[in-house]
C-alpha positions in Angstrom: -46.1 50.3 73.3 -43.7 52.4 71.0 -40.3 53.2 72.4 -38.7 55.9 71.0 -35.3 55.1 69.7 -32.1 56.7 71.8 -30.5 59.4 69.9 -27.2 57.3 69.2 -29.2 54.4 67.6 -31.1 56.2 65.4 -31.1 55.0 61.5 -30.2 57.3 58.4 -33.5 57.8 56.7 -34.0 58.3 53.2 -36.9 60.9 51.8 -38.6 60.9 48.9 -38.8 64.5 48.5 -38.5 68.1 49.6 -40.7 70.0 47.7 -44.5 71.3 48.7 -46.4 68.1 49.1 -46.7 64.7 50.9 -43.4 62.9 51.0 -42.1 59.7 52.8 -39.8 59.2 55.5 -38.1 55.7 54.7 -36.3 54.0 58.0 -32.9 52.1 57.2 -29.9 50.3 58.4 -30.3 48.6 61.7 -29.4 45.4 62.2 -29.7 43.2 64.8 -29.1 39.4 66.2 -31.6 40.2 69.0 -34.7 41.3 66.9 -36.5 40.6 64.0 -36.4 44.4 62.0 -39.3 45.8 59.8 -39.4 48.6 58.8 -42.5 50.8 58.3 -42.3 54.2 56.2 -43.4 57.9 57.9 -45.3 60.8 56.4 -43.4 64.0 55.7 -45.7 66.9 54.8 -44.1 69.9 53.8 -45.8 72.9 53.3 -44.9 76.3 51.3 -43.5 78.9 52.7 -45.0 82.5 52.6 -43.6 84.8 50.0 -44.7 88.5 51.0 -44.6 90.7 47.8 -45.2 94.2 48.2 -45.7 97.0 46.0 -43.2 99.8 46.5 -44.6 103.3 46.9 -44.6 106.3 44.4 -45.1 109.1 43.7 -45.8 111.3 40.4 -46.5 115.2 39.2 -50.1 115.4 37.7 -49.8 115.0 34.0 -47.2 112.8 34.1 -46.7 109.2 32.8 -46.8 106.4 35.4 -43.6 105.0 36.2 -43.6 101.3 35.9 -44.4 100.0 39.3 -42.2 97.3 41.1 -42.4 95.1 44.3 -39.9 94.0 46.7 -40.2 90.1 47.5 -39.2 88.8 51.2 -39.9 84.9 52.4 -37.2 83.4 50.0 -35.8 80.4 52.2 -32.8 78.5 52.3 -30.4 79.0 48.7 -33.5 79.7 46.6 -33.2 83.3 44.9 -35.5 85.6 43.3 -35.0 84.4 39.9 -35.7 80.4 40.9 -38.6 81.5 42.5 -40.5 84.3 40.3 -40.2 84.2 36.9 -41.4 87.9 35.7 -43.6 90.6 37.5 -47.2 90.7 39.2 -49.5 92.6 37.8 -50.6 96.1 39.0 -53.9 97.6 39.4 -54.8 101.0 41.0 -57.2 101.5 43.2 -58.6 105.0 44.7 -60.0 105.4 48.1 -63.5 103.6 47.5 -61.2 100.5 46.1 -62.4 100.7 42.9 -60.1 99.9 40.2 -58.9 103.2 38.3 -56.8 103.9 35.0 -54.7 107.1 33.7 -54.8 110.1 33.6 -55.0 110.4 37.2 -56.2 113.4 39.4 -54.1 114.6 42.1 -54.6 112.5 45.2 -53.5 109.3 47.2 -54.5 105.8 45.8 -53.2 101.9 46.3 -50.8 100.3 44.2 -52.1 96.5 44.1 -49.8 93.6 42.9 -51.1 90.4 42.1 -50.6 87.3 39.5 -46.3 87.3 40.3 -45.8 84.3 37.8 -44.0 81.7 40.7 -41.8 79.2 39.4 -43.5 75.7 39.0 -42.9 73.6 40.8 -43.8 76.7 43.6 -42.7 76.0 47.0 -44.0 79.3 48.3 -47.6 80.3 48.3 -47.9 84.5 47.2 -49.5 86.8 49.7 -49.6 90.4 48.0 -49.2 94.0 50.1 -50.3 97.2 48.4 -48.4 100.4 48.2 -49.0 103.7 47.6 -49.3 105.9 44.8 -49.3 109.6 45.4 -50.5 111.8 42.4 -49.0 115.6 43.4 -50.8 118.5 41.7 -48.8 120.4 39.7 -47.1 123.8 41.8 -48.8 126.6 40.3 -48.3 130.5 41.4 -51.0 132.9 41.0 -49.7 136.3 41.1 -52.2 139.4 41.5 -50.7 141.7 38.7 -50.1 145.0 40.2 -52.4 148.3 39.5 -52.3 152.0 40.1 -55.6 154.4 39.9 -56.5 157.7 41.6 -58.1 158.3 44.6 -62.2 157.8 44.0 -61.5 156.0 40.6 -63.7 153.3 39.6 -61.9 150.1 40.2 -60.3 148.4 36.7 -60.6 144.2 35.9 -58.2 143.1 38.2 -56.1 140.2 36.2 -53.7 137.9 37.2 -50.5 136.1 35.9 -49.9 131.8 36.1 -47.0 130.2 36.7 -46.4 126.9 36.4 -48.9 126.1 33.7 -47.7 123.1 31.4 -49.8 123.3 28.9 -52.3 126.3 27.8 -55.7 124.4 27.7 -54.8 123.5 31.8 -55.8 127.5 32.5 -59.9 126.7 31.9 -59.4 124.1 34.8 -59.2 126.4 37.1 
């Protein structure tokens, strides 16, 4: 039967490696008068760790250009840093409520910002899991102001007109 070695008797090992993938755990340094000593080498697996990158949320006036998105990255183990693990930016796609992919110009209205392809570092010892976040298109303010009027008692009523405010550009008037 095996006997586990006692804590104080225990051999320095040597491993082949610490990076994602099968490895092996190499016994060493016990000698003995009393036995004859082989040694026999161990498996060591070691799996990647999970690297959660989310896009951060925004938010826009109608009309306007689209910010360029950005993600913040959380899972980074040990003395690794961002730029030994991630060598540029995922790519973003925008999806509306139906999770169809959309493209600018954009109509007021709530939709996902989705990250994806984050280039890892080779060799990767993190595997990428993505989070979406939020992109809120605002509608531009706009004031509509009845414009005031005076007639006489039993007149026949005028057009009544009104003044915009807010407008950014004079074709956005036939929109409405």
């Amino acid at each position: 039967n095996p006997v586990t070695i006692p804590q104080l008797a225990r051999s320095i090992n040597l491993l082949t490696g610490l990076t994602v993938g099968s490895h092996y755990i190499v016994p060493a340094a016990y000698s003995s008068y009393n036995f004859d000593i082989t040694y026999d080498v161990g498996n060591l697996t070691v799996n990647p760790a999970q690297l959660t990158i989310k896009a951060k949320d925004t938010a826009v006036l109608f009309g306007a250009t689209l910010p360029v998105f950005a993600s913040t990255i959380a899972g980074i183990k040990y003395n690794d840093t961002i730029q030994n693990v991630v060598s540029g930016p995922p790519t973003y796609s925008i999806l509306n409520a139906q999770g169809i992919t959309v493209n600018a110009p954009l109509l007021p209205g709530t939709y996902q910002i989705v990250p994806s392809a984050a280039p890892l570092v080779t060799p990767s010892n993190y595997t990428a899991i993505y989070q979406p976040g939020t992109l809120i298109i605002n509608g531009d303010p706009l004031t509509i102001r009845a414009n005031d009027i005076q007639i006489s008692a039993n007149a026949t009523l005028p057009a009544f007109t009104s003044t915009l405010t807010g407008l950014k550009n004079p074709g956005e008037a036939a929109l409405l």
